[in-house]
N, C-alpha and C positions, 0 to 999 in steps of 0.2 A: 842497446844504445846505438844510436846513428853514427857513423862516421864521415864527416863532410871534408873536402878538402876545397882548399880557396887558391885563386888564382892571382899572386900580386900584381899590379902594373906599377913598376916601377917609372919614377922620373915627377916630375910635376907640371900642371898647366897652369896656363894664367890669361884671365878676360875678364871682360866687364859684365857685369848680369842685365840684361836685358828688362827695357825700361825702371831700371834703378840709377844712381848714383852710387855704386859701390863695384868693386873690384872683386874677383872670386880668383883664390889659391889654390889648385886641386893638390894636393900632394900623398895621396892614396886614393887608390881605385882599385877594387877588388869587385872579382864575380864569388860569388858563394854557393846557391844552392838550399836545398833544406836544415831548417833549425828544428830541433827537439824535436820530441818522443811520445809517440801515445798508439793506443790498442783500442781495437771497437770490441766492442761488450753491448748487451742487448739486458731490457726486462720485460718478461711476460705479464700482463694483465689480462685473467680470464674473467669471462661474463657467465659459462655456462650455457645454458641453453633456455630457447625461450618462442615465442611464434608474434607476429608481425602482421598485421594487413589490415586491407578495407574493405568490408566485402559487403552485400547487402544482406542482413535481417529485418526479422519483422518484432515487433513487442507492442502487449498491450497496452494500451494508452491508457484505456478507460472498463471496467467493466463493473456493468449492474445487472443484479441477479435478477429483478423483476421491477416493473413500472406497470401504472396504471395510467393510460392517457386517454384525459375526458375533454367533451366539449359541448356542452348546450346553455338551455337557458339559466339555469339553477348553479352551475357545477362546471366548474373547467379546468385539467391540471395538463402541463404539459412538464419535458423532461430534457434539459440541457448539461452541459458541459465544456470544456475547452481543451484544449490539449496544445503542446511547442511543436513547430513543427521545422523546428534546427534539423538542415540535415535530412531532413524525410525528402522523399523522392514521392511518395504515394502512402495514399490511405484507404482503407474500408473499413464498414462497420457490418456487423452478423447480429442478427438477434431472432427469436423464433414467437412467432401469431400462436398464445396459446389458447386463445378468445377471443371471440369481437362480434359486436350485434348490425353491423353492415347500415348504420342511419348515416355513415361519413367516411370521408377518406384518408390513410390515416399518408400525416404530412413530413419530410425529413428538412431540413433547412441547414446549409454549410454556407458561413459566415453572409448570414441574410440572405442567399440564395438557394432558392428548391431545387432538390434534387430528384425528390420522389415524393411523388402525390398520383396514389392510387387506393381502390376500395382493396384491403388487402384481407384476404383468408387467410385462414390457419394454417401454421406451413412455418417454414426457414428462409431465411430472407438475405439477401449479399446485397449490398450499397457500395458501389464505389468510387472513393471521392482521389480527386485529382488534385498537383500543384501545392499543393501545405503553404499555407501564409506563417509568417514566423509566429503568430498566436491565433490559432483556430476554435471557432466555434460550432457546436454542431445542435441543434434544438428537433424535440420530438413533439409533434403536434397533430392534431384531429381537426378537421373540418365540422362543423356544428351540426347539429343534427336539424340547423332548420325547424320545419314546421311539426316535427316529433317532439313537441314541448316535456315530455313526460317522462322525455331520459336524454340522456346527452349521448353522443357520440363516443362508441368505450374500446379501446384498444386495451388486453390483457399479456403484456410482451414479457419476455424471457431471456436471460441471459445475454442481456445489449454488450457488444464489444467491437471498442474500436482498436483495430489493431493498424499500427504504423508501421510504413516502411522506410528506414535509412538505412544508412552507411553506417558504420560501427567503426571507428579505426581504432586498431590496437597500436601501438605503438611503444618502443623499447629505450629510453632517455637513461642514462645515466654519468655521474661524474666520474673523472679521474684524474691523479695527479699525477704535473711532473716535477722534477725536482731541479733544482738551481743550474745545478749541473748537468742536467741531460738536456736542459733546452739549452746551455752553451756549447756542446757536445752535439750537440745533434746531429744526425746523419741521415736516417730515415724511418719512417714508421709504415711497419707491417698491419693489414686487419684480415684474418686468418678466420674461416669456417665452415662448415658442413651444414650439409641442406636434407633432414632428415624426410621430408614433404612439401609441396608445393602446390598452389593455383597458380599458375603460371599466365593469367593473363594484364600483367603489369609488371612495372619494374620496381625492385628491390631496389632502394634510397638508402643512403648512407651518407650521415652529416658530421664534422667535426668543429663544436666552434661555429656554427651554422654555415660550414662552409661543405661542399659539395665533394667527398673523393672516392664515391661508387656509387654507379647506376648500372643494371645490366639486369638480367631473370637469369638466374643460374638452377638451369635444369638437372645438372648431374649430381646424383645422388653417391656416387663413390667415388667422386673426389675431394680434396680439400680446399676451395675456392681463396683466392687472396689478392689485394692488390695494395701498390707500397704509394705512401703517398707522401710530402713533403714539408719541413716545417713552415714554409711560406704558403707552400695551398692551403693548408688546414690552420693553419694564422695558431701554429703551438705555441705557448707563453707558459714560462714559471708558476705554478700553483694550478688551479684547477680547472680543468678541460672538459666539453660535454661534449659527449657521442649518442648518436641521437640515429635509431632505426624505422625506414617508416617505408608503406609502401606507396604506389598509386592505385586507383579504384580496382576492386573485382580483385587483386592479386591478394593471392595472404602465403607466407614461407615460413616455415618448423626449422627454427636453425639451429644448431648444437657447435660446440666445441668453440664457440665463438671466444677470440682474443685477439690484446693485441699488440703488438711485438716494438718496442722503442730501441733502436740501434744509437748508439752514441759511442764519441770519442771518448777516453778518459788521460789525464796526462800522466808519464808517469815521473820519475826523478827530472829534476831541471836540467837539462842541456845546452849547454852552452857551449859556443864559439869564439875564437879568439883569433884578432887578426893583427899584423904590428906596420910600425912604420918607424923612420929615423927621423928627427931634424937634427940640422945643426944646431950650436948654440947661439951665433949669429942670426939665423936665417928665423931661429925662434924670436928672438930682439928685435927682429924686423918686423913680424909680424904683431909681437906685442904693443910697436912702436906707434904701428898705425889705426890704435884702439880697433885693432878685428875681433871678429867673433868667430868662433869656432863654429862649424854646422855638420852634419852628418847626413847625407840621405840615401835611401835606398827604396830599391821597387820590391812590393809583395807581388810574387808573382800567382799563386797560392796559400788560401787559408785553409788548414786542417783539421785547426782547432783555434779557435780564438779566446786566448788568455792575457794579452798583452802582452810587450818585448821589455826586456831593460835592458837597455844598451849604457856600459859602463866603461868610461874613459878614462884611462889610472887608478880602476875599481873606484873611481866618482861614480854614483851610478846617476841615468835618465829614465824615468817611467815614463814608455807609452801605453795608454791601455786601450787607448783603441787603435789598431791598425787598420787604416783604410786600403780596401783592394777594389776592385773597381774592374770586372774586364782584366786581369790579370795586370801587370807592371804601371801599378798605379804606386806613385814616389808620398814614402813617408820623406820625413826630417825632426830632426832633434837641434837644439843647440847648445852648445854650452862653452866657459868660458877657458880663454885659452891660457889661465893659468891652471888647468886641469893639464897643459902638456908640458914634456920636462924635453931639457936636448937630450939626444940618444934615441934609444926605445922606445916606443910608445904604443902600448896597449889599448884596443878597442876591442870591448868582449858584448857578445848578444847572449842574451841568456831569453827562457819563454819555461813557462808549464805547459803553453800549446805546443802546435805546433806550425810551421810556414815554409813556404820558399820564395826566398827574397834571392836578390840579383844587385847588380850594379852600384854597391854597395861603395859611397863616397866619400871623402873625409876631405875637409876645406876648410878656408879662412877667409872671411866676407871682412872687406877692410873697405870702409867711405871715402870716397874720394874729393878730395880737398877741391871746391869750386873756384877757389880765391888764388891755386898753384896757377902761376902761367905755363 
């Protein structure tokens, strides 16, 4: 438990509040310090391990074990197909001349355009097609045999394959929760891991929330790599959070041990402060006289944990639950009324399950001033 002590100023002021009609009674004025109690504590969330990246392969798009491509006067077949080309950077196609009777040339065509038109022998053959449109076609064709009426133009092919190339990203997405109280609590969050292997020619991305809290290529293989990041960068909210692993082109990373660490305040029993002051029994008549209101303000100069204050005035109590702080000595206030005070003693107690430190801590009587007194 904390131990605060407060500093009385003794005596009272008295002025008018600026741009109002009303009169302000300071009759306590106290510095204070830190209110209640609390301890950080942390929870792990492991991922395990898992790999990451974008790197380029190739896959087949299309494969036919055998065609037969004619073309004359009687008889004509030729041999198409289409393939996605999301993604692809480049293409070709392989196929092998297992026959052919040489009256024509045998023709390739990528989305209406030749690529290859030649008399082709027997043999293995590489096509290579450029640029992938986002739906490609590719057509296999014979030039006619002309004036050879007696047979077409015959291509006996083998093993047609178009193999693509793109980018493949892996990528690592998943949820996780927080709890009510850790995003009120919050302090900071850890992402903690090891880098069992890497291609190191990009960088390692890390998103929370779609929000951005590590980039860099972490090369070292025996250490434990980490960086802390905030509940405002990573926009953390009650319920459930997406962490999300990706990289840029050409890099892929083997990561292990991956987690990730949520530090939070927690409060613990209520702490409370209590501060006094005297009136007379006149001086309180006086003020009840001039229908005042009682007002209470004080500056947050630090929030530690934000749980609301109740500030309680002859154990009447006032719930604030939001404390505004702002740039440190940013002025609460409360009000209440002034048959909550009695002559003699009078008690003002703060109580919090957070924690704060408040300053200049006021207690007054806001009385209107009569326009019609001469």
């Amino acid at each position: 438990m904390l131990i605060i002590v407060a500093l009385l100023i003794s005596g009272t002021s008295f002025f008018q509040e600026e741009g109002t009609n009303t009169n302000v009674t300071i009759f306590s004025q106290n510095l204070v310090g830190q209110i209640g109690s609390v301890q950080e504590t942390f929870r792990r969330i492991p991922f395990g391990s898992f790999s990451v990246g974008q790197t380029m392969g190739e896959e087949t798009a299309n494969n036919i074990s055998e065609a037969r491509i004619e073309n004359g006067w009687f008889r004509e077949h030729s041999e198409s197909f289409q393939f996605p080309g999301n993604g692809a950077v480049g293409a070709y196609m392989t196929f092998t001349v297992a026959d052919m009777n040489k009256y024509g040339k045998l023709q390739i065509y990528y989305n209406g355009r030749i690529v290859y038109d030649n008399l082709t022998t027997k043999g293995n053959y590489r096509i290579q097609i450029t640029a992938p449109e986002a739906t490609n076609t590719i057509e296999i064709k014979a030039t006619s045999s002309a004036e050879k009426f007696w047979a077409p133009t015959t291509y006996i092919l083998n093993d047609i394959k178009l193999i693509v190339s793109r980018y493949g990203e892996q990528e690592y997405v998943v949820p996780f929760t927080v709890y009510d109280y850790e995003a009120v609590g919050w302090s900071t969050g850890r992402l903690m891991f090891g880098v069992d292997d890497a291609t190191i020619a990009g960088d390692l991305v890390v998103n929370i929330n779609g929000q951005e809290i590590y980039r860099d290529r972490p090369i070292s293989r025996s250490t434990i790599h980490q960086k802390d990041f905030t509940r405002e960068k990573a926009q953390i909210h009650a319920g459930e959070n997406t962490l999300r692993f990706k990289t840029e082109k050409d890099a892929k990373y083997d990561l292990s041990n991956v987690e990730l660490l949520m530090f939070f305040f927690t409060g613990s029993e209520s702490v409370e402060k209590k501060l006094y002051f005297s009136l007379g029994e006149g001086q309180l008549a006086l003020y009840k006289g001039q229908n005042s209101t009682g007002r209470i303000t004080f500056d947050v100069d630090a929030v530690y944990l934000d749980r609301g204050i109740t500030v309680l005035v002859n154990n009447n109590p006032i719930e604030l639950s939001k404390v505004e702080s702002e740039n440190g000595f940013k002025e609460n206030n409360v009000t209440f009324s002034l048959n909550d005070l009695r002559s003699g003693r009078n008690t003002i107690e703060f109580k919090t399950r957070g924690s704060y430190s408040i300053s200049n801590v006021r207690v007054m009587s806001i009385a209107p001033i009569d326009t019609n007194d001469p």
